[in-house]
C-alpha positions as CSV (number, residue, x, y, z in Angstrom):
1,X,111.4,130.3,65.3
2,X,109.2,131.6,68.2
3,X,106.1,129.3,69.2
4,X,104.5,132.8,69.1
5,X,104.9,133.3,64.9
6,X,102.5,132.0,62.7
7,X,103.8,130.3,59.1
8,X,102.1,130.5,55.7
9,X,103.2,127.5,54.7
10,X,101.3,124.6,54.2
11,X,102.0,120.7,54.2
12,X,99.6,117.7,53.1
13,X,100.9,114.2,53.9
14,X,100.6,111.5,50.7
15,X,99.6,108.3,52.4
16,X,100.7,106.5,49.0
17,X,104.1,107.7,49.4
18,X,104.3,108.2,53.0
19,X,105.8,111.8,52.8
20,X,104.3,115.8,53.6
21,X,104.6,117.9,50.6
22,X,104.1,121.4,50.0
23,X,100.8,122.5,49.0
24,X,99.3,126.1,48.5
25,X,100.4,129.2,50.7
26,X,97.8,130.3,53.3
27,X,97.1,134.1,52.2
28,X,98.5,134.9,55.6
29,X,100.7,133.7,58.6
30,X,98.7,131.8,61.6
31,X,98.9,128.9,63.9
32,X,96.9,127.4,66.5
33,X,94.1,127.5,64.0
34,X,91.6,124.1,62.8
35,X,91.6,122.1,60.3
36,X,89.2,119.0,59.0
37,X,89.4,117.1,56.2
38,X,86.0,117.3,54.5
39,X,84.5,113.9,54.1
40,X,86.1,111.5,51.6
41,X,86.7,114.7,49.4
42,X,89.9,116.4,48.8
43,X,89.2,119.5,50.4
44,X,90.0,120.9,54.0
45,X,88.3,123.3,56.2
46,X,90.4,125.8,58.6
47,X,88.9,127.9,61.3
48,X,90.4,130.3,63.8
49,X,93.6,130.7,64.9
50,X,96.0,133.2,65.6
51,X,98.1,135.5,63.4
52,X,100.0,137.2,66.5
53,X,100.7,136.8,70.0
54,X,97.3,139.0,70.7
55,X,95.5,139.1,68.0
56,X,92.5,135.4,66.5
57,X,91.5,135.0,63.3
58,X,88.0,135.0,62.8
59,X,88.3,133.7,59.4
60,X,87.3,130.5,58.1
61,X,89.0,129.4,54.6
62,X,88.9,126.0,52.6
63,X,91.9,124.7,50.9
64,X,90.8,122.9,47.3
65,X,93.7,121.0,45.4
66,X,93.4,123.6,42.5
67,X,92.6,126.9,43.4
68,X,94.0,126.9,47.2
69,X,93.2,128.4,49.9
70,X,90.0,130.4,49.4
71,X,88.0,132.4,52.0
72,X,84.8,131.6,53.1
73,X,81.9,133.8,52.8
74,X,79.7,133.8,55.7
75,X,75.8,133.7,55.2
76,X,74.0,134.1,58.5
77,X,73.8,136.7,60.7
78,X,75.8,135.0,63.5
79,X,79.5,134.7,63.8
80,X,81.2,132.3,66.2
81,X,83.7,133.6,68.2
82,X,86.9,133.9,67.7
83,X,88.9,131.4,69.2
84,X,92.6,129.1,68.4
85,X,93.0,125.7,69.4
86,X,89.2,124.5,69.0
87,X,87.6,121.0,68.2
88,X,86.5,121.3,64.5
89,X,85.0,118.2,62.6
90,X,82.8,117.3,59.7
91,X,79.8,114.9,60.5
92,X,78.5,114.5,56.9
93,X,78.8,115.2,52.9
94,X,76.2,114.8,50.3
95,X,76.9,115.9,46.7
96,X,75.3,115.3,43.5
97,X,73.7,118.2,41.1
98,X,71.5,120.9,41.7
99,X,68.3,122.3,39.3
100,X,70.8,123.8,36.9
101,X,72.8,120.8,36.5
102,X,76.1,122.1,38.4
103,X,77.9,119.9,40.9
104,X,77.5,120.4,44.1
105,X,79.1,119.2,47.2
106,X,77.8,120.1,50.7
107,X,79.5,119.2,54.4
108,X,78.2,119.6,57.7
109,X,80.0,119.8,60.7
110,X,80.4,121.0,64.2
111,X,83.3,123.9,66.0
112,X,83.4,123.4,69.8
113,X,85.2,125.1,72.4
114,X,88.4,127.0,72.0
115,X,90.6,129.4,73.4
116,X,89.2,132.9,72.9
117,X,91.9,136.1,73.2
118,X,91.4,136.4,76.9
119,X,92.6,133.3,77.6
120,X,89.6,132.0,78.9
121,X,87.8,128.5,77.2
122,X,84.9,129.6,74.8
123,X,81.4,127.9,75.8
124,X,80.1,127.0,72.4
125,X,79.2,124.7,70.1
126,X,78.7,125.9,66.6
127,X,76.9,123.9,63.7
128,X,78.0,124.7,60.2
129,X,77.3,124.0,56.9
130,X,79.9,123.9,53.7
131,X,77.9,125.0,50.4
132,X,81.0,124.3,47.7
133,X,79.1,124.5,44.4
134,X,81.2,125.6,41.1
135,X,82.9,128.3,41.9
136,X,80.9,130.0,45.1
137,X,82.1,128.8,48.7
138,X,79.6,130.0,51.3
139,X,79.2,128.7,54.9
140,X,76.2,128.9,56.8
141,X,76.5,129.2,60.9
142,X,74.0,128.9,63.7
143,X,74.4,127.9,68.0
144,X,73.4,124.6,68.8
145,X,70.4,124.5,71.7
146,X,73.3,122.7,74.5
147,X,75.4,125.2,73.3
148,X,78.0,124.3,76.4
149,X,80.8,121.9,75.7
């Protein structure tokens, strides 16, 4: 297998029984992509990434232990770049119910630097924000002031 080929397979490593097993399919080959757990929960966030020799993902997808891999609608008007290899982490959760009594779960977090497709190192830091709430996923972007990492 070529460093250059992106798999759709995807692992998650069981502490209690110290071994990977197979979890959901990604809906489509990449590598050199992002991941975080998100807080305490069982969910992970993945960002970027490539799906060929030329060509980033700009897609941002979460993986829940039930449904899989789902894609992330984006609700702001600005897009990060596309870029593989970036630092992605989640600063902070909070969760509890919302007016209409539906669970709610919300993580913050922060996507810094990266490769973008010209091979050159991306100059941004990117604040998002996770809404997971029944059965909508929505992420909400937006450049930090120091946007230089």
């Amino acid at each position: 297998m070529s460093p250059a080929d992106g798999l759709q397979d995807s692992w998650l490593f069981r502490k209690d029984a110290n071994e990977w097993a197979r979890t959901h399919d990604l809906p489509s080959p990449i590598y050199r992509h992002s991941t975080v757990r998100l807080g305490d929960s069982y969910l992970t966030l993945l960002a970027g990434g490539k799906t060929g020799v030329s060509q980033l993902s700009d897609k941002i997808l979460l993986r829940h232990p039930v449904r899989g891999w789902v894609a992330c609608a984006v609700s702001s008007p600005f897009r990060p770049i596309p870029v593989f290899g970036a630092v992605l982490v989640c600063t902070g959760q909070s969760g509890g119910n919302d007016s209409d009594g539906r669970g709610r779960m919300v993580f913050q977090g922060l996507l810094c630097g990266g490769m973008m497709g010209d091979g050159t190192v991306a100059r941004q830091v990117v604040q998002w924000q996770l809404d997971v709430t029944d059965l909508e996923v929505y992420v909400v972007v937006g450049r930090l002031a120091g946007e230089e990492c």
